[in-house]
PAZAPA-4460 file (N, C-alpha, C; in steps of 0.05 Angstrom, whole numbers, plus 32768, in hexadecimal, padded with zeros to 4 digits):
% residues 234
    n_x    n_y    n_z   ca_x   ca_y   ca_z    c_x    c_y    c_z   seq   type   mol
   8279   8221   8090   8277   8204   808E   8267   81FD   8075     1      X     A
   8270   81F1   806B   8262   81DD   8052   8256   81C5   805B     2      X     A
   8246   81C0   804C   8231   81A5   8047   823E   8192   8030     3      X     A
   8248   8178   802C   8256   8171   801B   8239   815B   801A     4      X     A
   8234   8156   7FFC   821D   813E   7FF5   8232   8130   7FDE     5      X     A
   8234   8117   7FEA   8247   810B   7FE3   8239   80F2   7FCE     6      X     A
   8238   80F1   7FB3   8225   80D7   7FB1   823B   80C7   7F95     7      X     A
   823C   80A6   7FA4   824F   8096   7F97   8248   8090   7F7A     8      X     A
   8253   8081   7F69   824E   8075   7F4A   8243   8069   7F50     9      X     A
   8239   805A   7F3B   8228   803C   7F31   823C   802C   7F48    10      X     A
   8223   801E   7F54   822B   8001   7F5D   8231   8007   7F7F    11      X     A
   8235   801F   7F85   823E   8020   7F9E   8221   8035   7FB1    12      X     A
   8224   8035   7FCA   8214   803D   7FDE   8227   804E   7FEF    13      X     A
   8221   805C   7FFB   821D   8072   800D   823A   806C   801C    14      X     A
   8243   8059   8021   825F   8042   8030   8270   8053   801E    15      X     A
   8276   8059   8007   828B   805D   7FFA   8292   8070   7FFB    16      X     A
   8289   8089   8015   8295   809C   800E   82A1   80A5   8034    17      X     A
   829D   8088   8041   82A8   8088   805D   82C3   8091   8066    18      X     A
   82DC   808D   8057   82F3   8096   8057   82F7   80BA   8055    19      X     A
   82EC   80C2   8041   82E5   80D3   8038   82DF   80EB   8046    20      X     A
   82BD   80E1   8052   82A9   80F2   805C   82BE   80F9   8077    21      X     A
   82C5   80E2   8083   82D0   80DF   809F   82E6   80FF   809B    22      X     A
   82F5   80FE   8081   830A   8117   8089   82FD   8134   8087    23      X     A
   82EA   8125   8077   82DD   8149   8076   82D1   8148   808F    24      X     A
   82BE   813C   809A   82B0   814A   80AE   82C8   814F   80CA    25      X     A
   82E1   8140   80C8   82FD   814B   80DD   8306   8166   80D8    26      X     A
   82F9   8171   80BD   82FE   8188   80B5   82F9   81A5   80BE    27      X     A
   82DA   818F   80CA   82BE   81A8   80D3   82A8   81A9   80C5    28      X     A
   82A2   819A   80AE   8288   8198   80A1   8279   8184   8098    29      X     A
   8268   817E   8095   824C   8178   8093   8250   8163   807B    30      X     A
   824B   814F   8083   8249   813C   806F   8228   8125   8066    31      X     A
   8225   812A   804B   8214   811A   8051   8215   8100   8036    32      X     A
   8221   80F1   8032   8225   80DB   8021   8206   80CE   8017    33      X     A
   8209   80C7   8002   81ED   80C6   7FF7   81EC   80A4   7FE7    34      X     A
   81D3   8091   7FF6   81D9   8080   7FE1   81B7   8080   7FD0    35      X     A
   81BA   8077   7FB6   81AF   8081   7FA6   8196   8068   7FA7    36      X     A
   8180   8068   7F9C   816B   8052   7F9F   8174   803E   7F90    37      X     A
   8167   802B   7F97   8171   8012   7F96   818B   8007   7F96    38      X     A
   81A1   8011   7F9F   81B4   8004   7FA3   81BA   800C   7FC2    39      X     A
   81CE   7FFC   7FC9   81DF   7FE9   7FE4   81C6   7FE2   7FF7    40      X     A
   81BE   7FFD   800F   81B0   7FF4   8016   818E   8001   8013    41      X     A
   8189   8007   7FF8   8179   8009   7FF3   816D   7FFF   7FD9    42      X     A
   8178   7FE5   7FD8   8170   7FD6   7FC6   814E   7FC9   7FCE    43      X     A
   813F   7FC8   7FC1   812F   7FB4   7FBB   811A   7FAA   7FAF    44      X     A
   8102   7FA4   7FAA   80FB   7F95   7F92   80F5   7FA0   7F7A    45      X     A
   80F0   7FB8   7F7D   80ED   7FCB   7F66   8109   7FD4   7F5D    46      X     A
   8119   7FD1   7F67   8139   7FDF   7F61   8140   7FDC   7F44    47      X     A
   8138   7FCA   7F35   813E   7FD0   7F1A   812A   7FE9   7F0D    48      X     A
   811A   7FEB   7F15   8109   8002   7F0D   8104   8020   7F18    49      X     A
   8121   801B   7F1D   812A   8042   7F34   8135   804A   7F20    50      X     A
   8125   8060   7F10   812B   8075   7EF5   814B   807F   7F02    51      X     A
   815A   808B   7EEF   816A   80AB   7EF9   8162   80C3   7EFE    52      X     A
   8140   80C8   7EFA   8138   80DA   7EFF   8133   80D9   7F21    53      X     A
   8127   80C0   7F34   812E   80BA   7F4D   8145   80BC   7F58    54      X     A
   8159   80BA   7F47   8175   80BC   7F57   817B   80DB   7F57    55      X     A
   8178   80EB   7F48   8175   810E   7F4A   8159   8117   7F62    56      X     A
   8148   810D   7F64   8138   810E   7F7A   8142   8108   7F93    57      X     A
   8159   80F6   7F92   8162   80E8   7FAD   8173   80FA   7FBA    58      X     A
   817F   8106   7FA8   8199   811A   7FAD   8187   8134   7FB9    59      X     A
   817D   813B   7FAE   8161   8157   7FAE   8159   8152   7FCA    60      X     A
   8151   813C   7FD2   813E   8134   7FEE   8154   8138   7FFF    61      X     A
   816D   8129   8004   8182   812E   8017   818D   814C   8019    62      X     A
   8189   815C   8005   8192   817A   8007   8170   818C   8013    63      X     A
   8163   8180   8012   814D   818E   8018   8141   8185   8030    64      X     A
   813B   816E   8032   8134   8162   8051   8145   8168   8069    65      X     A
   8161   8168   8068   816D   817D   8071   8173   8194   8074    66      X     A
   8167   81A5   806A   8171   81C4   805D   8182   81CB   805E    67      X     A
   8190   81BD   8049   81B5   81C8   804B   81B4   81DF   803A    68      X     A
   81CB   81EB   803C   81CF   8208   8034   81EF   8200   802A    69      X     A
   81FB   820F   801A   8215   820F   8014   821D   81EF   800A    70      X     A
   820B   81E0   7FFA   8214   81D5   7FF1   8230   81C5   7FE2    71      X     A
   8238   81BF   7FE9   824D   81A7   7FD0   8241   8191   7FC2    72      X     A
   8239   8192   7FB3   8234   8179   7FAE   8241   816A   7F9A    73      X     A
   824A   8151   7FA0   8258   813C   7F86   8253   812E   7F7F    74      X     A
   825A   812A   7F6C   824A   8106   7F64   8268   80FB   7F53    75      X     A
   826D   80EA   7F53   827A   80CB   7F50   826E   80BD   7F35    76      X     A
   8283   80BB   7F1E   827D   80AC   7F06   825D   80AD   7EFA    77      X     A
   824C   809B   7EFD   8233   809B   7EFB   821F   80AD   7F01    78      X     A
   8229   80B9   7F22   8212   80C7   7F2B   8221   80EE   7F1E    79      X     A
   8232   80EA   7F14   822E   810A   7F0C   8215   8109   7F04    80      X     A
   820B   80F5   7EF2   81F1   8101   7EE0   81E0   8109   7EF3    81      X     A
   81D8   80FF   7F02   81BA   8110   7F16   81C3   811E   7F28    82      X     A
   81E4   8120   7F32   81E2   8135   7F34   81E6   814A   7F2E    83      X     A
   81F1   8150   7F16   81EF   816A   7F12   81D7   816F   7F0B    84      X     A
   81C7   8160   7F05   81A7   816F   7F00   819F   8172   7F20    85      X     A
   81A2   8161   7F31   819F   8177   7F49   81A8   818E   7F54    86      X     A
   81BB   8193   7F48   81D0   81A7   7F55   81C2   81C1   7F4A    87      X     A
   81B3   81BF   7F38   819F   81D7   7F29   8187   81D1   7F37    88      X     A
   817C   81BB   7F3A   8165   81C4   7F4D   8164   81CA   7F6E    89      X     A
   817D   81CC   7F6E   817E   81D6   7F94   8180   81F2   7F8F    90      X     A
   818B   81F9   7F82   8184   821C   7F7D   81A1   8229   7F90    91      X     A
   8193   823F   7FA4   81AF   8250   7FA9   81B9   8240   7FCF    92      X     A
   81AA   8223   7FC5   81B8   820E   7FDD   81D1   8204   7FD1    93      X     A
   81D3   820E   7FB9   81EE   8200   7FB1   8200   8214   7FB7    94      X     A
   821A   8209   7FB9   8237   8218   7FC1   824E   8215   7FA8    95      X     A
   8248   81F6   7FA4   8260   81EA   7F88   8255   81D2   7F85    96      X     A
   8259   81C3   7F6D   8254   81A6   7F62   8272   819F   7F59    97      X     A
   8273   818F   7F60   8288   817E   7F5B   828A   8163   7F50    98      X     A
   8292   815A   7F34   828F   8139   7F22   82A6   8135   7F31    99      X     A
   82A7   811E   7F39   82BF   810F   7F42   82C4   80F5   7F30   100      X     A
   82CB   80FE   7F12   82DE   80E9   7EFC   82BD   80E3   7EF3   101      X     A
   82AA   80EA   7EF1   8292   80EC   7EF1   8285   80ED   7ED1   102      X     A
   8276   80E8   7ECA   8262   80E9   7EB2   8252   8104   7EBD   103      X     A
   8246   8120   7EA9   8238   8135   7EA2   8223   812D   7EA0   104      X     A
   820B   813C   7EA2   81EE   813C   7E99   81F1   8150   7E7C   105      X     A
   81E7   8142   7E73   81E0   814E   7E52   81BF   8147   7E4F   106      X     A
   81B1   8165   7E47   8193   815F   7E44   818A   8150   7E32   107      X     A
   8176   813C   7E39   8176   812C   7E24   8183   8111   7E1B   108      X     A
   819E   810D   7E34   81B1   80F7   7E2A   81AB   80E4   7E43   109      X     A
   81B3   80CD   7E42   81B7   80C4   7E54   81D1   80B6   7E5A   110      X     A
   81D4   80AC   7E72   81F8   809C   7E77   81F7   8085   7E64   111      X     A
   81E7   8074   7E4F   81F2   806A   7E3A   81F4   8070   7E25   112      X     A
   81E7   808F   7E24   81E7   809F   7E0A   8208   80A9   7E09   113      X     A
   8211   80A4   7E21   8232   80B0   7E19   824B   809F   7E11   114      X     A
   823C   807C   7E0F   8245   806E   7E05   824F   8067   7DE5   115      X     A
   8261   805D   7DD8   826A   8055   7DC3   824D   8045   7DBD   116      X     A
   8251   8037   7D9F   8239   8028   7D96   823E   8009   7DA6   117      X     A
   8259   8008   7DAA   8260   7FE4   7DB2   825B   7FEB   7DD0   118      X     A
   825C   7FFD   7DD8   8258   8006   7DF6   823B   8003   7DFF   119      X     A
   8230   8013   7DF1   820F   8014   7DF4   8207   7FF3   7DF7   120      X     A
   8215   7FE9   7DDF   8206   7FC9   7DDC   8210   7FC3   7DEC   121      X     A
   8225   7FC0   7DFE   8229   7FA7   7E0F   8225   7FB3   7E2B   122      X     A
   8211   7FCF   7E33   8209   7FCD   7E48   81E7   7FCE   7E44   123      X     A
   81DF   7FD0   7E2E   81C6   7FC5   7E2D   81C9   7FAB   7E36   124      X     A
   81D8   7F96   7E26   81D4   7F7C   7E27   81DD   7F6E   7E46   125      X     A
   81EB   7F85   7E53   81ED   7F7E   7E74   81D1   7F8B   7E7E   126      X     A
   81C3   7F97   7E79   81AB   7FA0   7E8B   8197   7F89   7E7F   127      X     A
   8195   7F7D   7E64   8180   7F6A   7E5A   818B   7F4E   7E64   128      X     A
   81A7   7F4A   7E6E   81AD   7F34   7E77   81A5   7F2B   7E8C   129      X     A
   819B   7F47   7E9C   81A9   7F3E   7EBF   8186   7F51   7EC3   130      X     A
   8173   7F4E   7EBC   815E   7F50   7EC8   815A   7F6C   7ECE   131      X     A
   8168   7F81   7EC5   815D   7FA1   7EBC   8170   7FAC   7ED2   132      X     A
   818B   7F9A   7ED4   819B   7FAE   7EE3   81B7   7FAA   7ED4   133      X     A
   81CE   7FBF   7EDF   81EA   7FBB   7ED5   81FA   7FB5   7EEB   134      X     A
   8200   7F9A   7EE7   8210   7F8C   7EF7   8228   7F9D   7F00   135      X     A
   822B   7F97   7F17   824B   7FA5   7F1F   8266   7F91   7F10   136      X     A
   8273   7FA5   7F19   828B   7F9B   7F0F   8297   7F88   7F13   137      X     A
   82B1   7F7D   7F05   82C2   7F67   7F0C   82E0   7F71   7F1A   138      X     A
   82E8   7F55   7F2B   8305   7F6B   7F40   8314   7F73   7F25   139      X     A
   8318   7F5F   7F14   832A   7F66   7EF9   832F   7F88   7EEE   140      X     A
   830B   7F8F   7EEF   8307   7FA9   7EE7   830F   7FC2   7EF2   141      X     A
   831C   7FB6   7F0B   832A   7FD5   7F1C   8345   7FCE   7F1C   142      X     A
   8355   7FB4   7F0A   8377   7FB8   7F0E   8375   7FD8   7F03   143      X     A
   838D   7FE1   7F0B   839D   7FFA   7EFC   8391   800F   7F02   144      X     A
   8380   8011   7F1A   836C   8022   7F1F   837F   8037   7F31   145      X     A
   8395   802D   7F49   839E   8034   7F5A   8390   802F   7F7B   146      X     A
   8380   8011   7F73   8378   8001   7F86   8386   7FF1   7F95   147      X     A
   8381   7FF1   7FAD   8395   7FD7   7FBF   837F   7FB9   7FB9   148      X     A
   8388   7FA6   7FC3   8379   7F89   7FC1   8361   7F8C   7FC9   149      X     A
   8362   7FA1   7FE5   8358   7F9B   7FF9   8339   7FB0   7FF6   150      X     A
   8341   7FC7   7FF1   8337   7FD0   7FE0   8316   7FC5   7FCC   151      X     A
   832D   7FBB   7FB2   8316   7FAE   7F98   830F   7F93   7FA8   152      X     A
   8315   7F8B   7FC0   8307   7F74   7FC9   82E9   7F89   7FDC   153      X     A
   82EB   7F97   7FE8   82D4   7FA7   7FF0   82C1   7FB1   7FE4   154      X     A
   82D1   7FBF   7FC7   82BE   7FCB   7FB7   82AD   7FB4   7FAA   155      X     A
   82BD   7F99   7FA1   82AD   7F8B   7F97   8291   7F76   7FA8   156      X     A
   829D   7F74   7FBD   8285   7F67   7FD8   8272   7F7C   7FDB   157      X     A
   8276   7F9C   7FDE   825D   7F9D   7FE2   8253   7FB0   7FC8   158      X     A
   825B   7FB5   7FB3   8246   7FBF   7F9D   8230   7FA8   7FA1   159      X     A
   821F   7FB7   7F91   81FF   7FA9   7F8E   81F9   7FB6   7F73   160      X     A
   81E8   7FA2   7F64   81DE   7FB0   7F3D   81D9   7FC5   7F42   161      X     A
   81DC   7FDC   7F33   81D3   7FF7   7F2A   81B6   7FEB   7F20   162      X     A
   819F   7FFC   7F1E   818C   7FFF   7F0C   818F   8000   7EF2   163      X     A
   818A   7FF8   7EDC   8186   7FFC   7EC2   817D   800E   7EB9   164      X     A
   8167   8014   7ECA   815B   802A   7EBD   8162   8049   7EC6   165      X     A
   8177   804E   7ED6   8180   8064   7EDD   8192   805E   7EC5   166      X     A
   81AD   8058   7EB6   81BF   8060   7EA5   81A8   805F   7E90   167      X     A
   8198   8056   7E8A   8182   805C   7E6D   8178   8078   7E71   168      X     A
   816D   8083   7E86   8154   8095   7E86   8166   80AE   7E7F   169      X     A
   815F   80BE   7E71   8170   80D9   7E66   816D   80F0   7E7A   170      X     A
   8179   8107   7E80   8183   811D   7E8D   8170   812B   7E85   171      X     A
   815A   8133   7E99   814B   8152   7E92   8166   8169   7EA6   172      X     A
   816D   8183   7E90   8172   8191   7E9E   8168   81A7   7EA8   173      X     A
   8162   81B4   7EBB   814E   81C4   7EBE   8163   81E2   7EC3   174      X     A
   8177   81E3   7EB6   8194   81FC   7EB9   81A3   81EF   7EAB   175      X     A
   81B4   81FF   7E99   81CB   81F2   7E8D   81E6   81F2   7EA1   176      X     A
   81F1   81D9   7E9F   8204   81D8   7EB8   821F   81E0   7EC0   177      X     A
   8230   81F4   7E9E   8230   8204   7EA3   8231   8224   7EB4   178      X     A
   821F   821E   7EB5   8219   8240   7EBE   8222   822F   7EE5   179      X     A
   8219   821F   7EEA   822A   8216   7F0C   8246   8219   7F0C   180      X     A
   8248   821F   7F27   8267   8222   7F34   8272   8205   7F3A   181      X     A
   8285   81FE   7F22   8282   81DB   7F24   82A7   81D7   7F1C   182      X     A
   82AE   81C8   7F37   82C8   81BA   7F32   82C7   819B   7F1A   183      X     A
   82D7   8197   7F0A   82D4   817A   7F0D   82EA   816C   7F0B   184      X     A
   82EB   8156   7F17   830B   8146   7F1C   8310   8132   7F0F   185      X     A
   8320   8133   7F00   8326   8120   7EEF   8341   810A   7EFD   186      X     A
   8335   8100   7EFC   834C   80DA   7F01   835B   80D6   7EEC   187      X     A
   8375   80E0   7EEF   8384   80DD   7ED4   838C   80BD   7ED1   188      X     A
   8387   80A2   7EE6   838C   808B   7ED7   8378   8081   7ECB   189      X     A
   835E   8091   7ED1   8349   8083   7EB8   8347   8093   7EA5   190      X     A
   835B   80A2   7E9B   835F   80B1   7E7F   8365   80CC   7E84   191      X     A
   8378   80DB   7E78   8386   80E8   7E85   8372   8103   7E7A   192      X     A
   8361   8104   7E5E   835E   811C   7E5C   833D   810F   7E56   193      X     A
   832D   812F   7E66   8312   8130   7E6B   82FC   8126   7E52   194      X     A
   82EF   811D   7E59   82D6   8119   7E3B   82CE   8132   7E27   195      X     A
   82CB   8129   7E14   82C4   8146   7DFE   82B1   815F   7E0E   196      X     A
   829A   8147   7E19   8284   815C   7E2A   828A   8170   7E3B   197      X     A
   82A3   815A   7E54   82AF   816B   7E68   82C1   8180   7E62   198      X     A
   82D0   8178   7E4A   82E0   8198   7E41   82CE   81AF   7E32   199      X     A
   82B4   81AA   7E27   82A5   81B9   7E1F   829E   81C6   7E33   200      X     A
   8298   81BF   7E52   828C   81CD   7E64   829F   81DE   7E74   201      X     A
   82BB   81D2   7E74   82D8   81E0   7E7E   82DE   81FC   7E6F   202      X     A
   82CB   8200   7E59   82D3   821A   7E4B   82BD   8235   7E5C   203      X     A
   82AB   8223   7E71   829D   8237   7E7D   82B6   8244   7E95   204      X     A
   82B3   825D   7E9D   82BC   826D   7EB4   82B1   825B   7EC9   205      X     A
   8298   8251   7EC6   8293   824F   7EEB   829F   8231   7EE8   206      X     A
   82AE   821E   7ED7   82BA   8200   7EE0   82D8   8207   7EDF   207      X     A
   82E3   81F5   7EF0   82F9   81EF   7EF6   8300   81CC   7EF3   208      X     A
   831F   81CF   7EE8   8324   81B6   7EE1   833B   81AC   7EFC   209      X     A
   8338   8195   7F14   834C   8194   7F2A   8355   8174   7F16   210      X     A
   8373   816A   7F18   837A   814F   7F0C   8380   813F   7F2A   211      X     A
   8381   8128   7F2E   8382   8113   7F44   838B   80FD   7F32   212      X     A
   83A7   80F7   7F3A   83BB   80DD   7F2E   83AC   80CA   7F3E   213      X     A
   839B   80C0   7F36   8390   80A6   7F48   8376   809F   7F34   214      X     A
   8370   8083   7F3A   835B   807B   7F25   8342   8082   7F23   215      X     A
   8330   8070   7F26   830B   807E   7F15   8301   807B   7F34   216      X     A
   830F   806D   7F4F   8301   8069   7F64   8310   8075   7F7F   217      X     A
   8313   8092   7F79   8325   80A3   7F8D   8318   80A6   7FAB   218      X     A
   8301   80A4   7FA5   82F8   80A1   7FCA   830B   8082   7FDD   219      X     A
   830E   8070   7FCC   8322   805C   7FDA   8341   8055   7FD0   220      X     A
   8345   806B   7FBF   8363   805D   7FBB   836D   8080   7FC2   221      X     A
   8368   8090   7FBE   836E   80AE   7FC9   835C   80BA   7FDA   222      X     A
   8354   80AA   7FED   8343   80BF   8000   834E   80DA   8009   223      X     A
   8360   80DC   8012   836C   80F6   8024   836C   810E   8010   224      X     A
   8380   80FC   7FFC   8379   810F   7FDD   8367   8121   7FD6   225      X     A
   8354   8112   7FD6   8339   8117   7FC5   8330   8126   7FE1   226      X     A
   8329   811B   7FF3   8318   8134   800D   832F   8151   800F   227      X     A
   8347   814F   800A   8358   8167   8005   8348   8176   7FF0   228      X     A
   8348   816B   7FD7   833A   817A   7FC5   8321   818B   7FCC   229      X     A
   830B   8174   7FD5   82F2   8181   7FE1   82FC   819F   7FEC   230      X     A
   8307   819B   8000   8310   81AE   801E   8318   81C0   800F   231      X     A
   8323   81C2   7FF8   8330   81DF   7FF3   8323   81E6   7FDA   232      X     A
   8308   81DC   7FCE   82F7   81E3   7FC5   82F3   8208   7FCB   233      X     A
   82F1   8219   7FB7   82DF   8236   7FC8   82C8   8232   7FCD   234      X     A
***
């Protein structure tokens, strides 16, 4: 049996991975969905001031407060970054890491350091707009995703702001990530071929590249899909 630590992107809580979790644990294993500080329901008054280095702590505490063993652990768009730096500090609790259409930890970088220059500026100017957080999204922003209505009407009611200062704060890595036993899945409708970073790390033996015809938000528009993938994980 595996331990699956399931933790969503920017904007979402622990809810987004209900479809999901539900097939794996019909499977026979262990689920534990993770929502990250300050957002859904752990938003509050300090929530603009929850580093990314707390969100890699958050992941760390749910694999350890538990003592899971045989880890999976994934992270979702945003949260690859902390976790793959957790996935090196759990040590031989890990089993596999898995990006799901996900952003890398690069030492030193952070999730706006992997932005364009017009990119960088206009999510600074959403964290200096909106009081030191990044607004969630618009329904507009998930047409062509492989979303139902019903769907981008859920995802958009209950996201809540990301922190600001988690996409600013840069990646300590404490292992190059690399050297982990790491799937990562790429969403071929949010671009069909991997980031420079991610094919630099696809040239390691221990990553594997799995493709999923479905968009950047496969826990709700390919659930069965995507928990297939998990399941036949080695």
């Amino acid at each position: 049996m595996a331990n699956f630590v399931l933790v969503p992107g920017a904007w979402l809580g622990a809810w987004a991975w209900d479809e999901v979790a539900g097939l794996i644990r019909e499977a026979g294993h262990a689920v534990y969905p993770v929502t990250l500080s300050g957002l859904a329901e752990r938003q509050g008054d300090d929530a603009a001031k929850v580093s990314q280095t707390q969100h890699v702590d958050d992941i760390v505490a749910v694999v350890e407060d538990n003592d899971l063993r045989e880890v999976v652990l994934a992270g979702h768009s945003y949260s690859g970054i902390p976790a793959g730096q957790a996935a090196a500090r759990i040590g031989d609790r890990l089993r596999r890491v898995v990006y799901v259409d996900s952003n890398i930890p690069t030492d030193g970088k952070s999730f706006i350091d992997g932005s364009s220059d017009e990119g960088r500026a206009w999510l600074e100017g959403q964290i200096a707009e909106s009081g030191g957080f990044w607004p969630p999204l618009e329904p507009a922003d998930y047409v062509g995703q492989d979303l139902t209505d019903d769907a981008i009407a859920t995802i958009v009611e209950r996201s809540t702001p990301h922190p600001g200062r988690a996409i600013s704060e840069p990646a300590q890595l404490v292992q190059p990530i690399g050297d982990l036993p790491t799937t990562y899945i790429k969403c071929l409708m949010d671009g069909a071929i991997p980031s420079s970073d991610v094919l630099e790390q696809l040239k390691s033996p221990s990553w594997e590249l799995v493709d999923l015809g479905t968009g950047h938000w496969p826990m709700f528009s390919q659930p069965t899909e995507l928990a297939r993938i998990f399941l036949d994980l080695d």
